[in-house]
BAVOVEX-882848 format. One record per residue: residue number from 1; residue in one letter; z negated, y, x of N, C-alpha, C in turn. Coordinates in steps of 0.02 Angstrom, whole numbers, plus 32768, in hexadecimal, padded with zeros to 4 digits. Layout:
<atoms>
atom num NUM; residu A; n_pz Z; n_py Y; n_px X; ca_pz Z; ca_py Y; ca_px X; c_pz Z; c_py Y; c_px X
...
</atoms>
This chain:
<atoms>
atom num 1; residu X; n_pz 94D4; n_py DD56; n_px 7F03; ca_pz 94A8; ca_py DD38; ca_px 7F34; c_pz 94A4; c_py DD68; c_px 7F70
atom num 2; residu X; n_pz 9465; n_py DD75; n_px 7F88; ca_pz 9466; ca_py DDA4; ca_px 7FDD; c_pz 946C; c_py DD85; c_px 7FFA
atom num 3; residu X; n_pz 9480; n_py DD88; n_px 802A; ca_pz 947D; ca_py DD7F; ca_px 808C; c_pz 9478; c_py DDB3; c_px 80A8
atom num 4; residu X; n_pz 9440; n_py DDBA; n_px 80CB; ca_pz 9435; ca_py DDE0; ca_px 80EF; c_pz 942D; c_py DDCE; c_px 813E
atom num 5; residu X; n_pz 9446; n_py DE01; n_px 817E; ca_pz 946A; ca_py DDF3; ca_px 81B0; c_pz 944C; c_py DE2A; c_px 81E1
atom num 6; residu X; n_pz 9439; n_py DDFC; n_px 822A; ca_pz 9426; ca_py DE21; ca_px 8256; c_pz 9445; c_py DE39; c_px 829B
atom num 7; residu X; n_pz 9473; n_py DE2B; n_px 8278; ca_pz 94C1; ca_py DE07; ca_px 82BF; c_pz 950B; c_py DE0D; c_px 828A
atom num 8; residu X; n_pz 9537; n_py DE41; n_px 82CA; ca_pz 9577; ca_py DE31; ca_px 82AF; c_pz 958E; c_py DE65; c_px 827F
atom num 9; residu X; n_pz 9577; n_py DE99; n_px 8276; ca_pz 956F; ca_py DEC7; ca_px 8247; c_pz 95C4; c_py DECD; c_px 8237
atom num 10; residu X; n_pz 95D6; n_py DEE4; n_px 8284; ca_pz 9613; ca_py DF1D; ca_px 8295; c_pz 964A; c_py DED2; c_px 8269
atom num 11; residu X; n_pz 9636; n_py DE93; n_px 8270; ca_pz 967F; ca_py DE47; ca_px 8260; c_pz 966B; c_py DE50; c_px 821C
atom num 12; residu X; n_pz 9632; n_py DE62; n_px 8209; ca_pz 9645; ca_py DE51; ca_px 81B1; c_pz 965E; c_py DE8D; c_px 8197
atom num 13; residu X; n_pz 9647; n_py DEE5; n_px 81B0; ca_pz 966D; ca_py DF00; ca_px 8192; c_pz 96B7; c_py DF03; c_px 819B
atom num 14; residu X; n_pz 96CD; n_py DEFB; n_px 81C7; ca_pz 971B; ca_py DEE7; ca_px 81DE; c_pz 9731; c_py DEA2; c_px 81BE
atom num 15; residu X; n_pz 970C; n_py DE73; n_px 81AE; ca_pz 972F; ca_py DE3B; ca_px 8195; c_pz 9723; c_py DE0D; c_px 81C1
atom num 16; residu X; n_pz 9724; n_py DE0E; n_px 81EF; ca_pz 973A; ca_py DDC8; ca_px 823A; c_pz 9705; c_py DD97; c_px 8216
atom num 17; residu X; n_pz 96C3; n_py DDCE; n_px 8208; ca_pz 96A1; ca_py DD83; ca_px 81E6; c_pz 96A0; c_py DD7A; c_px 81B5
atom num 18; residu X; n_pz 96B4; n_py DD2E; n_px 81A4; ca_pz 96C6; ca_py DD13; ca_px 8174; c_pz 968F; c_py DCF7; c_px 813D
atom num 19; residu X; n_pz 9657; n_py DCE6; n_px 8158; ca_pz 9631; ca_py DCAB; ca_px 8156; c_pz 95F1; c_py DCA5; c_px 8173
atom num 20; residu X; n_pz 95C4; n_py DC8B; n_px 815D; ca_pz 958A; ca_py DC84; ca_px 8170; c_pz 9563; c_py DC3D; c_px 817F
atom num 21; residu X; n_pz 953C; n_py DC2D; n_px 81A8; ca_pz 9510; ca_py DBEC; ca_px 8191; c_pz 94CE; c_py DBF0; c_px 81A6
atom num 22; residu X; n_pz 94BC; n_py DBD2; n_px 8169; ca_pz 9462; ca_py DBD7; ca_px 8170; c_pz 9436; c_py DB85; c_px 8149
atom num 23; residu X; n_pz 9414; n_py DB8F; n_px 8176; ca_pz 93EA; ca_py DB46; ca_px 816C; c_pz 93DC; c_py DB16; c_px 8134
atom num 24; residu X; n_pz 93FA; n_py DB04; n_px 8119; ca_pz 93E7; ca_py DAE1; ca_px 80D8; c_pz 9396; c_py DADA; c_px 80AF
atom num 25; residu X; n_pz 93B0; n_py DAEE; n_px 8077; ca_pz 9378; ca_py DACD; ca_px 8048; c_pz 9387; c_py DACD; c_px 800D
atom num 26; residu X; n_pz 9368; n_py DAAD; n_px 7FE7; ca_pz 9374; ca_py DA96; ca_px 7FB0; c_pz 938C; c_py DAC7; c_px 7F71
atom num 27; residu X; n_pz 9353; n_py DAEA; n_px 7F74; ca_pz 9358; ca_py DB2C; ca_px 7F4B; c_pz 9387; c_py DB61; c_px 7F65
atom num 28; residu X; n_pz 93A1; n_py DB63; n_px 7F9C; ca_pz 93E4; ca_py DB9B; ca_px 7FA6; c_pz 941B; c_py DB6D; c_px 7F97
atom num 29; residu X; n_pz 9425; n_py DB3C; n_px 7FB1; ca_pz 9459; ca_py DB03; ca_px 7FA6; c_pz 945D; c_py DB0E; c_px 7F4C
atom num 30; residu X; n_pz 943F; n_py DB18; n_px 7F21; ca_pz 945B; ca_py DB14; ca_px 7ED5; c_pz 9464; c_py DB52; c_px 7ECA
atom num 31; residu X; n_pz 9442; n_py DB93; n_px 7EE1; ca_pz 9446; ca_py DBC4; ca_px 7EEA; c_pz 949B; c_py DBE5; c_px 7EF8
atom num 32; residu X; n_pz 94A1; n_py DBD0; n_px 7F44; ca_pz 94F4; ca_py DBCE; ca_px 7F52; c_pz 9522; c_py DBA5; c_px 7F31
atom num 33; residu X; n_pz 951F; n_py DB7D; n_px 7EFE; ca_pz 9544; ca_py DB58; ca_px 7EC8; c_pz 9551; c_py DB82; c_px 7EA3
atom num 34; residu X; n_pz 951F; n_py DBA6; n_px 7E8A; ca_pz 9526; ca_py DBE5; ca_px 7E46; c_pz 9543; c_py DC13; c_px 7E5A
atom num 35; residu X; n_pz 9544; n_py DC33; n_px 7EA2; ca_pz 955D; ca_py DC85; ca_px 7E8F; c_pz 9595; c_py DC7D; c_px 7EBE
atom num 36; residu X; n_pz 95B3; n_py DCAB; n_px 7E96; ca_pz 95FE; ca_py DCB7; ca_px 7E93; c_pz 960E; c_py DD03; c_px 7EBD
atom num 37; residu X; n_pz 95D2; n_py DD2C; n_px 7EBE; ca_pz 95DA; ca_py DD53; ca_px 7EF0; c_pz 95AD; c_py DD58; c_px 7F2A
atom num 38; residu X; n_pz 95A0; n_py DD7F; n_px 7F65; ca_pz 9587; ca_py DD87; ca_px 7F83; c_pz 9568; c_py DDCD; c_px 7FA1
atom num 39; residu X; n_pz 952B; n_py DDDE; n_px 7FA2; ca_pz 9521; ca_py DE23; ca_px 7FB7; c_pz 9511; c_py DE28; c_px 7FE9
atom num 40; residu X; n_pz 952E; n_py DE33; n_px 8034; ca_pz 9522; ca_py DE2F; ca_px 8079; c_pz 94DC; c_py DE86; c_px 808C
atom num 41; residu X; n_pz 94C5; n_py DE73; n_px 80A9; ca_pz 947E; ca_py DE9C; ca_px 80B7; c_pz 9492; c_py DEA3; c_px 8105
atom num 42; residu X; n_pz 947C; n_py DEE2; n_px 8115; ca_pz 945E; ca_py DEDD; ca_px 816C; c_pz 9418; c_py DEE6; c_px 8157
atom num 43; residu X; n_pz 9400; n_py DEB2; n_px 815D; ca_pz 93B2; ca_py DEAB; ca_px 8165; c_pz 93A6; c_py DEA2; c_px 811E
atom num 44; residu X; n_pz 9358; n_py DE75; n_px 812E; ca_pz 9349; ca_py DE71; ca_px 80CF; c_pz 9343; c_py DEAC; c_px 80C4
atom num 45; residu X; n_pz 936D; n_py DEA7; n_px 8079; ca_pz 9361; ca_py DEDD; ca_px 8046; c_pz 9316; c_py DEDE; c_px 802A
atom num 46; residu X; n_pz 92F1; n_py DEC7; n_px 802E; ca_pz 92A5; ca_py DEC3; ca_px 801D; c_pz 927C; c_py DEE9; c_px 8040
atom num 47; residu X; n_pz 92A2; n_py DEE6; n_px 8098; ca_pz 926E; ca_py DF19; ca_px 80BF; c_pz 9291; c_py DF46; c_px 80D0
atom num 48; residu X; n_pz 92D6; n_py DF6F; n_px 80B3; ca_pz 92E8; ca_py DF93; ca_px 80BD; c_pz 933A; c_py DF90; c_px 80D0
atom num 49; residu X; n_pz 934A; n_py DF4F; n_px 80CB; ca_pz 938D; ca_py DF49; ca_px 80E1; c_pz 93C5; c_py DF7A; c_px 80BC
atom num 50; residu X; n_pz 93FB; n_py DF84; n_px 80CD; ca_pz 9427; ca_py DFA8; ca_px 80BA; c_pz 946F; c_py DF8D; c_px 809C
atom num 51; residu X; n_pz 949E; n_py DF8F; n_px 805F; ca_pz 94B6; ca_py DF68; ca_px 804C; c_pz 9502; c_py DF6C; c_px 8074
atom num 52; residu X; n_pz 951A; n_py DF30; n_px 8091; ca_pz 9563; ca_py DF33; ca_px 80B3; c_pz 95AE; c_py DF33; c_px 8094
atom num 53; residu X; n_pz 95AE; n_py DF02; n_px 806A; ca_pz 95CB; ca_py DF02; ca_px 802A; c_pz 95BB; c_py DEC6; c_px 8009
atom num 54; residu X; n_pz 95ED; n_py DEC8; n_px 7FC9; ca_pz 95E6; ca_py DE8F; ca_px 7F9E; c_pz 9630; c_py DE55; c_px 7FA1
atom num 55; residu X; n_pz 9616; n_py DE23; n_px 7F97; ca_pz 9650; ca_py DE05; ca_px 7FBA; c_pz 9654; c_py DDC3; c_px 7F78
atom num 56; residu X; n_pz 96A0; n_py DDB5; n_px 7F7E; ca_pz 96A4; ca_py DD6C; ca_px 7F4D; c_pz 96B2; c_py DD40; c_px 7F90
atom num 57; residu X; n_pz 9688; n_py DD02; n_px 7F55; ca_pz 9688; ca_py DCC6; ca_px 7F7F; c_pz 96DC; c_py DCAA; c_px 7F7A
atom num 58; residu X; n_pz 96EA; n_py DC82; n_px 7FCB; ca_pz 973B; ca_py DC77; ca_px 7FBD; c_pz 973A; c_py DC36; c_px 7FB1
atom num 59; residu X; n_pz 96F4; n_py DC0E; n_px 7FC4; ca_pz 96F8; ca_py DBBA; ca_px 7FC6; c_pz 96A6; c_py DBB6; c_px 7F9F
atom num 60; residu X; n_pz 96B6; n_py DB7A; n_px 7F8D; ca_pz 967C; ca_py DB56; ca_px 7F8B; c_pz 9647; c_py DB56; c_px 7FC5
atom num 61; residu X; n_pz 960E; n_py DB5B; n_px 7FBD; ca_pz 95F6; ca_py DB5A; ca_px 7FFC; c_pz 95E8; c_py DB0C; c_px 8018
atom num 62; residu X; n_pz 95F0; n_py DAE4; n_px 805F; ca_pz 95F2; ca_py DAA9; ca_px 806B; c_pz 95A6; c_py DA99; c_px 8091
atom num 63; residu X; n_pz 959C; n_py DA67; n_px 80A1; ca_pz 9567; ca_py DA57; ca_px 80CB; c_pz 9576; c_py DA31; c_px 80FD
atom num 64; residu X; n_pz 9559; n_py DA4F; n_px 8139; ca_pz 9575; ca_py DA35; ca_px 818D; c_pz 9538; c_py DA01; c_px 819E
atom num 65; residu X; n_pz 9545; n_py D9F8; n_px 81D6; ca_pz 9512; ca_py D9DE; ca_px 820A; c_pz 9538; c_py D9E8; c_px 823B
atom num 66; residu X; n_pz 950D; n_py D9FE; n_px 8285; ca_pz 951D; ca_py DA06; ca_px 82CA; c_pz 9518; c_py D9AF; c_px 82E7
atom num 67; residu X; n_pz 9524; n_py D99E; n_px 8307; ca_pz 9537; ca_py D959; ca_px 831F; c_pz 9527; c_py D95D; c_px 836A
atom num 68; residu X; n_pz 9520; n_py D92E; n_px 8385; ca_pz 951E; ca_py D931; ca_px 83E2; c_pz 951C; c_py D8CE; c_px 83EB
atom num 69; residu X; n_pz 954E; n_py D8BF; n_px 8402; ca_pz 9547; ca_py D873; ca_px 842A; c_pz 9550; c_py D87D; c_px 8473
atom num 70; residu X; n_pz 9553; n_py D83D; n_px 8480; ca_pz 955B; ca_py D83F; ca_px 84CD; c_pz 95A7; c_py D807; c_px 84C4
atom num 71; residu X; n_pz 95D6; n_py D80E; n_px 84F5; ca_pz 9616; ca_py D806; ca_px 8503; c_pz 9629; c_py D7DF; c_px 8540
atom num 72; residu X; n_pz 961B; n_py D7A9; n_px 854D; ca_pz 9624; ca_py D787; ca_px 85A1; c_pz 9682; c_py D777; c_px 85A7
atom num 73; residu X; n_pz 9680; n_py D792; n_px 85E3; ca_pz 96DE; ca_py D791; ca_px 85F9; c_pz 96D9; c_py D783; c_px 862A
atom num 74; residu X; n_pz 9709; n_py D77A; n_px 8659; ca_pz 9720; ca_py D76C; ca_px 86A6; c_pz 971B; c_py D710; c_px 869D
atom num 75; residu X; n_pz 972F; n_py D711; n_px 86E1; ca_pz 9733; ca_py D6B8; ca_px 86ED; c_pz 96ED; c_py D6B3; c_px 86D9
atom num 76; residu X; n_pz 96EB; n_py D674; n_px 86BD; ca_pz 96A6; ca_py D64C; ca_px 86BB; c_pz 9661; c_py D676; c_px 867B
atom num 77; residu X; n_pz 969D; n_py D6A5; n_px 865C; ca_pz 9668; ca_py D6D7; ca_px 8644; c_pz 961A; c_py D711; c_px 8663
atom num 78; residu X; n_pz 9628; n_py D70C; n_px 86AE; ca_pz 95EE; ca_py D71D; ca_px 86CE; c_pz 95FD; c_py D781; c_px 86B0
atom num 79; residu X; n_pz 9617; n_py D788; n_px 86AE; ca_pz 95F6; ca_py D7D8; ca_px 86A1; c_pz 9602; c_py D7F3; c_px 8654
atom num 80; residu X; n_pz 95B8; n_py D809; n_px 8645; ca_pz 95C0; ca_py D816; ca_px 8610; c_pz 95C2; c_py D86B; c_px 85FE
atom num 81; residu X; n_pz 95D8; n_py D874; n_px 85B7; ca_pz 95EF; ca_py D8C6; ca_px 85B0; c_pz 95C9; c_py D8B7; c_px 855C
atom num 82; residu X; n_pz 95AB; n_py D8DF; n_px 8562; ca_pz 95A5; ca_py D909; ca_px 851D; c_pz 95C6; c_py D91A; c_px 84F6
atom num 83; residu X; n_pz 95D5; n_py D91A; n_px 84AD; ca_pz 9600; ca_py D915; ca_px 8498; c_pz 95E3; c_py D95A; c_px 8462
atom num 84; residu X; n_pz 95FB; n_py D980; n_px 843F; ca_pz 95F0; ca_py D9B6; ca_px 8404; c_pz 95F9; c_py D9A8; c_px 83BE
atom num 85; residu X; n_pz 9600; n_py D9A5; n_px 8388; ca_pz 9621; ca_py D9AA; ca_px 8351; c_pz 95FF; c_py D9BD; c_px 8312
atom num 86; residu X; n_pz 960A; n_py D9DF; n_px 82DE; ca_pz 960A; ca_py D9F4; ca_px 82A6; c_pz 961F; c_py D9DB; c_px 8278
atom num 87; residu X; n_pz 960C; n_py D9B9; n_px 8245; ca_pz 960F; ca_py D98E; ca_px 8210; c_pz 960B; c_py D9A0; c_px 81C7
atom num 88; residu X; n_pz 9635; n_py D991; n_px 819A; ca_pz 961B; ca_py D998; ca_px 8150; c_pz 95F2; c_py D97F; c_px 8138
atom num 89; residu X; n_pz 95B2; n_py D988; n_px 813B; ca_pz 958D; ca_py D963; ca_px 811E; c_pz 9586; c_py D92C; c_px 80E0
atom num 90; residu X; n_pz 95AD; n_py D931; n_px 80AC; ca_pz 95D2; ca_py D8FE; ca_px 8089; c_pz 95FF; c_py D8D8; c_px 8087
atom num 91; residu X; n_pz 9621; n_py D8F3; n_px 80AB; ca_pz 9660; ca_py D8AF; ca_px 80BD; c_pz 9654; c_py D888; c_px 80F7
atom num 92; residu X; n_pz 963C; n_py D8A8; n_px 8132; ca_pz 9629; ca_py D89F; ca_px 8183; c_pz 9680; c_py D8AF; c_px 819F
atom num 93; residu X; n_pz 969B; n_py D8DF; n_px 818D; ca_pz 96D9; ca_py D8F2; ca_px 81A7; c_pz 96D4; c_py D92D; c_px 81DA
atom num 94; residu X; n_pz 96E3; n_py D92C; n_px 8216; ca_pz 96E2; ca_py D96D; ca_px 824A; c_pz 96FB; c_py D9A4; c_px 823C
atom num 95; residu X; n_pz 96E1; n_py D9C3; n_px 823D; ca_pz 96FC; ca_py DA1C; ca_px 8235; c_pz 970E; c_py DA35; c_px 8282
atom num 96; residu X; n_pz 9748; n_py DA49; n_px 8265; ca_pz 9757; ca_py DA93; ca_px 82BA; c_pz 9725; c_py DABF; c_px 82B2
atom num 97; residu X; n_pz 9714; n_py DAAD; n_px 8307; ca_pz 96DB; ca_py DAD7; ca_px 82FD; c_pz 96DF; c_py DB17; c_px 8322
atom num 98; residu X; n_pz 9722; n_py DB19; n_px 8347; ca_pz 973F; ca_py DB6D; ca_px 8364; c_pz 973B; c_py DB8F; c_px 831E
atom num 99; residu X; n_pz 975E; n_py DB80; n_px 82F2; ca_pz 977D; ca_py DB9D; ca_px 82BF; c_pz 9729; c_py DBC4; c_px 8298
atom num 100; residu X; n_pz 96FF; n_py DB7C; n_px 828E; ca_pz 96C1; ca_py DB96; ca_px 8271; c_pz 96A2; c_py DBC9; c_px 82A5
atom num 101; residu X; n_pz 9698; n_py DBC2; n_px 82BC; ca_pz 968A; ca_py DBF6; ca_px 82ED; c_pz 9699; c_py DC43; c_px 82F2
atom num 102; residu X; n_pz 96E7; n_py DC46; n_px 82E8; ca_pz 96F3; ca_py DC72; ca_px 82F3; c_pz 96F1; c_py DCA7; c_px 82A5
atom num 103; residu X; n_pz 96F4; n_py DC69; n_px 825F; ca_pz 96E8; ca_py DC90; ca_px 8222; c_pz 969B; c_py DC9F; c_px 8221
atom num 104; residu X; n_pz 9677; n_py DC95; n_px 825C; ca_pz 9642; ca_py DC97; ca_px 8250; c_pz 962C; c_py DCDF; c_px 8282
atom num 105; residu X; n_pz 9664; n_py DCE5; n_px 829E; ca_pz 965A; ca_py DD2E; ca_px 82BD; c_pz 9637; c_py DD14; c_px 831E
atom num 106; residu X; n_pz 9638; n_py DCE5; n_px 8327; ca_pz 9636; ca_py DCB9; ca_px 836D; c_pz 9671; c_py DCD7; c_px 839F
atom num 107; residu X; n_pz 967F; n_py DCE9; n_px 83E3; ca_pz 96C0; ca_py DCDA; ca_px 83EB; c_pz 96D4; c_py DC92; c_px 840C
atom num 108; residu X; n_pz 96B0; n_py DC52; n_px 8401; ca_pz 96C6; ca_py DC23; ca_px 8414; c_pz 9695; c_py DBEF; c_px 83E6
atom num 109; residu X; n_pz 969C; n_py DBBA; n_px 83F0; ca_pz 967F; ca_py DB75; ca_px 83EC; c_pz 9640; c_py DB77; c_px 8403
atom num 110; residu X; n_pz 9649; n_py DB8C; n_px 843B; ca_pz 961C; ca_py DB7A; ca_px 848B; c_pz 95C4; c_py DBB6; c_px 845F
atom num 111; residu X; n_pz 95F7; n_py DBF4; n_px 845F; ca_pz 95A5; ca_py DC1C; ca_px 8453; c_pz 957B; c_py DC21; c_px 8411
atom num 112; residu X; n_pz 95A5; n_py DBF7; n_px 83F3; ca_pz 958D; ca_py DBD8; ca_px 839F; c_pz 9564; c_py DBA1; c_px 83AE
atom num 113; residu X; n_pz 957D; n_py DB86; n_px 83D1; ca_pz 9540; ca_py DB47; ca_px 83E0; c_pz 9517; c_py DB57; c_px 840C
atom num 114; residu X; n_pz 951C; n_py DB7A; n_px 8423; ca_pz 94D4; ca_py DB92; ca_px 8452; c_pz 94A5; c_py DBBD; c_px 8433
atom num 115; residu X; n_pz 94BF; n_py DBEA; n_px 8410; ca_pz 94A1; ca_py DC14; ca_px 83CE; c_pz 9474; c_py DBEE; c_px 8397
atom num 116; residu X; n_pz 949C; n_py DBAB; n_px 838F; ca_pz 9476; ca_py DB87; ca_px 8363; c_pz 9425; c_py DB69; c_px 8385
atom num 117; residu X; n_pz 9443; n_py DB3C; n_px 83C6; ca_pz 942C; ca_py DB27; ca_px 83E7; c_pz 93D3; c_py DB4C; c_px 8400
atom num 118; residu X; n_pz 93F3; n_py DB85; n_px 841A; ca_pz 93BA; ca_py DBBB; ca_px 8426; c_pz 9384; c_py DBC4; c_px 83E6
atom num 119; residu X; n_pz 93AF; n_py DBBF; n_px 83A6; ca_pz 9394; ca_py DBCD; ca_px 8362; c_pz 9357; c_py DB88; c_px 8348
atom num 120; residu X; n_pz 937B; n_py DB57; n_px 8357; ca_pz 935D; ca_py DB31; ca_px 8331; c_pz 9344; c_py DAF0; c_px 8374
atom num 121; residu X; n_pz 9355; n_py DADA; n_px 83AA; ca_pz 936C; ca_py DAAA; ca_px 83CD; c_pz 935A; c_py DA75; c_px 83C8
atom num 122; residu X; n_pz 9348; n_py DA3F; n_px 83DE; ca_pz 935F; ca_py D9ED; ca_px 83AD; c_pz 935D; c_py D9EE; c_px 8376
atom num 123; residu X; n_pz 9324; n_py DA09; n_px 8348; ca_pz 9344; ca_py DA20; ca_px 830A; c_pz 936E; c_py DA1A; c_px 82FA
atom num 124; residu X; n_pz 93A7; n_py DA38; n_px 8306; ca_pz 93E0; ca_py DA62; ca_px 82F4; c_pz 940F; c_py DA0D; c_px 82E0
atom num 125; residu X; n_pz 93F4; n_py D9E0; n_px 8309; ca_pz 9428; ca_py D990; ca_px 82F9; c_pz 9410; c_py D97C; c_px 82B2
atom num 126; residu X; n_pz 93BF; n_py D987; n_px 8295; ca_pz 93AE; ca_py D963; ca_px 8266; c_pz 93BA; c_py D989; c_px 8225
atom num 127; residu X; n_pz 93D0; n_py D9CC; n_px 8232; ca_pz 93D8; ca_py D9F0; ca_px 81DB; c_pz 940D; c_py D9ED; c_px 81D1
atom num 128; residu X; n_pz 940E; n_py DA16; n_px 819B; ca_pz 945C; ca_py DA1C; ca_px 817C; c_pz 9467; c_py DA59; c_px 8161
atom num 129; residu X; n_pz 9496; n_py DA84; n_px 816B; ca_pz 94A9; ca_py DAC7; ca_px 8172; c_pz 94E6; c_py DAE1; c_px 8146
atom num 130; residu X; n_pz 94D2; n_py DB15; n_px 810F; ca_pz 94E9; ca_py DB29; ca_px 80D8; c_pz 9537; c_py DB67; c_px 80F2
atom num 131; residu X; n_pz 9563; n_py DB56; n_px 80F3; ca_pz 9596; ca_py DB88; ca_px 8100; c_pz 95BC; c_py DBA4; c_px 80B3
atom num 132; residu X; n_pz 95A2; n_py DBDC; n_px 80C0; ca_pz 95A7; ca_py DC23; ca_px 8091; c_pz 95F3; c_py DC47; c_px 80AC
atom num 133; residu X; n_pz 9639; n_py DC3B; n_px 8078; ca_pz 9674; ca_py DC5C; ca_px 808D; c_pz 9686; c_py DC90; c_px 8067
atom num 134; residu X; n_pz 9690; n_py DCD4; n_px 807A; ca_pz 96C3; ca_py DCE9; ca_px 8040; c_pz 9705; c_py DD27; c_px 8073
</atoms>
């Protein structure tokens, strides 16, 4: 399977990145069921991309969703906080999302969700998002 990548070059050839995620659909979702390896690209290989390496998959690949509620605390509940979270999309179980982040070549939580955010924004609550490990 390719992935090809416009960001992050220097974490995948070093390793730091672990992992990828990209927008769901149907046809990559059975796609990433089947292959067992991975061929990482800087840039599509179609318009010229160049090959980074070839990589085995270490997991199954899972399906997320980004999450956002609202959180009321203090006396009387008057102030409310926003709340973050990352979800398995099949179970509805929370994922660390430092951790995803950082296999994702992020150095925090914080600029993964703003990355997304920037990427897709309200959006980003109603899909569901294919994470590619090896």
């Amino acid at each position: 399977m390719i992935l090809s990548f416009s960001v992050f070059r220097e974490k995948i050839e070093s390793g730091e990145k672990r992992q990828t995620i990209r927008k769901f659909s149907p046809r990559q979702w059975k796609i990433a069921q089947n292959a067992k390896k991975y061929q990482l690209y800087w840039h599509n290989p179609r318009n010229g991309g160049t090959l980074i390496k070839e990589v085995e998959r270490s997991k199954e690949p899972e399906l997320i969703q980004f999450c956002q509620y609202d959180s009321f605390v203090g006396k009387d509940n008057r102030f409310k906080r926003v709340i973050n979270t990352v979800i398995d999309a099949n179970t509805g179980d929370a994922i660390p999302m430092f951790k995803l982040a950082k296999d994702d070549g992020f150095e925090n939580d914080f600029d993964m969700w703003d990355w997304f955010y920037q990427e897709y924004c309200e959006q980003m609550f109603q899909e569901k998002f294919i994470v590619y490990r090896w």
